[in-house]
C-alpha positions as CSV (number, residue, x, y, z in Angstrom):
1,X,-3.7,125.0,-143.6
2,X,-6.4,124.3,-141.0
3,X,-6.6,122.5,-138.7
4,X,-9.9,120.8,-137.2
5,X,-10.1,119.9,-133.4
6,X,-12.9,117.4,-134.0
7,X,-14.3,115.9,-130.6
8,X,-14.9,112.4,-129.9
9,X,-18.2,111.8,-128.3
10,X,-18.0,108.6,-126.0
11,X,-20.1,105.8,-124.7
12,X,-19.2,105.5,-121.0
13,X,-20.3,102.7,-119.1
14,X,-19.7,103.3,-115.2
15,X,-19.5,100.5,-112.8
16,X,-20.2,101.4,-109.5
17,X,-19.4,99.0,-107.2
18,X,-20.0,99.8,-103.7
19,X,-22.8,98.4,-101.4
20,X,-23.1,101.7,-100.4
21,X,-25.8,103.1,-103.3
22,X,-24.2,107.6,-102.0
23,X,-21.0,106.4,-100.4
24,X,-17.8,107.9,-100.6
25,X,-17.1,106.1,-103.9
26,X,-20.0,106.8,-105.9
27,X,-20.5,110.7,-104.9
28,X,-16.8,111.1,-106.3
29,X,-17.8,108.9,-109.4
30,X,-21.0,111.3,-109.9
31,X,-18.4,113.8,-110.4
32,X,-16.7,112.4,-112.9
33,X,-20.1,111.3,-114.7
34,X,-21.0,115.1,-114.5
35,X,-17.3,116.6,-116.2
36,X,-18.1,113.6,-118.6
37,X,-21.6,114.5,-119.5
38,X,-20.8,117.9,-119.9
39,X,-18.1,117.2,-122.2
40,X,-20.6,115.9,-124.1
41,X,-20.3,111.9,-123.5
42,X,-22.8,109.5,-123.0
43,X,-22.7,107.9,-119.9
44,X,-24.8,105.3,-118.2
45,X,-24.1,103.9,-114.8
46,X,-24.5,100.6,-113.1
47,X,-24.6,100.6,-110.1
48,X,-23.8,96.9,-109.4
49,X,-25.7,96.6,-105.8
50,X,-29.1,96.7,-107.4
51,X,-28.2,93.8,-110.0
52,X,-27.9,89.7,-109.2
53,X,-24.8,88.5,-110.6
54,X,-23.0,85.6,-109.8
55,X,-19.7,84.5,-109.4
56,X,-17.6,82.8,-111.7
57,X,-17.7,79.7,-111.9
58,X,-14.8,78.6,-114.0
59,X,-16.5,75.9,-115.8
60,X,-15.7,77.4,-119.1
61,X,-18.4,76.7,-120.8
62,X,-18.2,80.0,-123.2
63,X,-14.5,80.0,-123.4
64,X,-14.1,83.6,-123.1
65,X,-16.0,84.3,-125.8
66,X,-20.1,83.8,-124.7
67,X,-22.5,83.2,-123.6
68,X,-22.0,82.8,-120.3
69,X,-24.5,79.7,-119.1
70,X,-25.6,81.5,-115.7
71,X,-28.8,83.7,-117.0
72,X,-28.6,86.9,-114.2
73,X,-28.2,90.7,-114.6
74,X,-24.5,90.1,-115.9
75,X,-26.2,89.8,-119.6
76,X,-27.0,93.6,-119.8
77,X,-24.1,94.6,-118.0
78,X,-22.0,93.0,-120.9
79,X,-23.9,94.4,-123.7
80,X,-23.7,97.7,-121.8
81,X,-19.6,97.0,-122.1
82,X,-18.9,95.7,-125.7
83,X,-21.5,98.4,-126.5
84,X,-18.9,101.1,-124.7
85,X,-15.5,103.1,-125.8
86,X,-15.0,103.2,-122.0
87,X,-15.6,101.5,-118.9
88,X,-14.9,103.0,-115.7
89,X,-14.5,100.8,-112.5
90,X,-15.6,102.6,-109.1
91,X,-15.0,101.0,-106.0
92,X,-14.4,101.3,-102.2
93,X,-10.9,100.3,-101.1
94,X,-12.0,97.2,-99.0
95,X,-8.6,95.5,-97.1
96,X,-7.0,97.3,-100.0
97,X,-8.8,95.7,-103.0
98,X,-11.7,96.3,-105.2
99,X,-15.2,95.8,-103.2
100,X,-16.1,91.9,-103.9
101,X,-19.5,93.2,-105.2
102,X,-17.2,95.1,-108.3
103,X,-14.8,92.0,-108.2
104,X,-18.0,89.6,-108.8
105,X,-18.6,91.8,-111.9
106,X,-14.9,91.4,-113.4
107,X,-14.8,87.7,-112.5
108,X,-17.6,87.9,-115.1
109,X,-15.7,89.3,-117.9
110,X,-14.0,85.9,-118.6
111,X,-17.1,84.9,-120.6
112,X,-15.8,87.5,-123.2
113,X,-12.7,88.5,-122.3
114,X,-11.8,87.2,-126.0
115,X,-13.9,89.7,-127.4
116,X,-13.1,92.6,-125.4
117,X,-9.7,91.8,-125.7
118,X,-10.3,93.1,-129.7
119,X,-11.8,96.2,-129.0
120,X,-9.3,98.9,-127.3
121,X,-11.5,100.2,-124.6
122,X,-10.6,102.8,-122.7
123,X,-10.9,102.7,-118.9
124,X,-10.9,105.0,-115.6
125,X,-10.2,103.8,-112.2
126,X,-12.1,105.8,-109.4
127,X,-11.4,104.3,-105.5
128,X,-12.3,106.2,-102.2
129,X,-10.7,104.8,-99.1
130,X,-11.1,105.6,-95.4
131,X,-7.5,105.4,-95.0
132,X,-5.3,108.5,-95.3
133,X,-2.1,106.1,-96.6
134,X,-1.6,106.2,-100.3
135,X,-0.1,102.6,-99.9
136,X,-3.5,101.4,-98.9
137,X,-4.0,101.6,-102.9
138,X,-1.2,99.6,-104.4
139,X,-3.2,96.3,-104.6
140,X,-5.8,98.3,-106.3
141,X,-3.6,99.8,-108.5
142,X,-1.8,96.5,-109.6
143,X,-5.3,94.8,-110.2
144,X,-6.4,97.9,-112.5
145,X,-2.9,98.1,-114.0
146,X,-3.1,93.9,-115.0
147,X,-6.5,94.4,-115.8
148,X,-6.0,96.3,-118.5
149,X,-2.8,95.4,-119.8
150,X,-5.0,91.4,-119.8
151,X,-8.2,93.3,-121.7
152,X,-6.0,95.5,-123.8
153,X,-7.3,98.6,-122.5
154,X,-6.1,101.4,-122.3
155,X,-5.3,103.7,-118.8
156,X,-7.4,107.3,-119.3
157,X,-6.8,108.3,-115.8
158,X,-7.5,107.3,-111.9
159,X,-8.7,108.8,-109.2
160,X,-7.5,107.0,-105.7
161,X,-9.2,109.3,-103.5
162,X,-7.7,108.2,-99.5
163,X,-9.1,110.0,-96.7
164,X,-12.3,109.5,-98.0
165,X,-14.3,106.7,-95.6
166,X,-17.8,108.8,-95.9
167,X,-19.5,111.0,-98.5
168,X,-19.0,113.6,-96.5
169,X,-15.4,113.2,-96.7
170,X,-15.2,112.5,-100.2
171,X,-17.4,115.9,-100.9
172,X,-15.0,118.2,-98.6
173,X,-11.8,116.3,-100.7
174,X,-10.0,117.4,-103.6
175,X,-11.0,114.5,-105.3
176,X,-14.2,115.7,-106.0
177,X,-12.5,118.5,-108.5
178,X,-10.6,115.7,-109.5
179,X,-12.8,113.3,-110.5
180,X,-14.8,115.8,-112.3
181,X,-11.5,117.3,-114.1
182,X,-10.9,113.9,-115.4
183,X,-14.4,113.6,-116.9
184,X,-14.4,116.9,-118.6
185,X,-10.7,116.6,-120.5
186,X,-12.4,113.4,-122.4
């Protein structure tokens, strides 16, 4: 009998949320865009510093399923997501959370949380902080971790890459290999 290894070609969306356009973050998450790409996924990044997107605010006028009433970049950045199999969130560890730039963005998925709710999308974490302590990254960790379990997604993998306050650290890390590791066994 044989056996077919058939391989699933993705649309990754990548959220980059640092205000730092080749900061420590992002140059790990361009390595995990590169193992991904040459897997053979599609991948398109955001990075969320060059978009306008405002806050929630919790007026509930879509009731989680759309449209949100505020008219800013968040549209395409939604389309990009239901349009997705996987969304990876990329952020600096700031006072040991997400970056409020990438928290802005997920305050925004409340306007269709219903509807990604139904759709099983994966997700990556990928986190780069200054820090060397791996505790620095439990807050992150428990946001991802209820994050997903809230959107129904599921957990492909994390990077939380400590030690890494610069690019230059980040590129002399083994999270590089990491991160690019993770986006090739997709």
């Amino acid at each position: 009998m044989e056996s077919s290894s058939e391989v699933i070609i993705m649309q990754i969306t990548v959220i980059e949320g640092s205000p730092h356009l080749k900061g420590a973050s992002s140059t790990i998450a361009n390595r995990f865009v590169e193992g991904a790409r040459e897997a053979g996924h599609t991948v398109d990044v955001v990075e969320v510093v060059r978009l306008t997107v405002g806050m929630c605010r919790a007026c509930n006028a879509c009731g989680a399923s759309g449209p949100c009433i505020q008219k800013d970049d968040m549209t395409d950045v939604r389309s990009k997501i239901m349009s997705s199999d996987m969304v990876v969130l990329v952020t600096p560890n700031y006072f040991c959370g997400f970056s409020a730039q990438l928290k802005a963005v997920i305050d925004r998925f409340y306007s269709f949380s219903g509807n990604l709710k139904t759709r099983n999308t994966k997700a990556v974490l990928i986190a780069a902080s200054a820090d060397k302590e791996d505790w620095t990254m439990d807050a992150i960790r428990i946001q991802y971790d209820g994050l997903c379990r809230y959107l129904n997604m599921q957990d492909c993998g994390r990077v939380l890459a400590v030690g890494c306050g610069s690019a230059e650290a980040a590129q002399a890390s083994r999270f590089m290999d990491e991160a690019y590791q993770l986006g090739k066994s997709l």
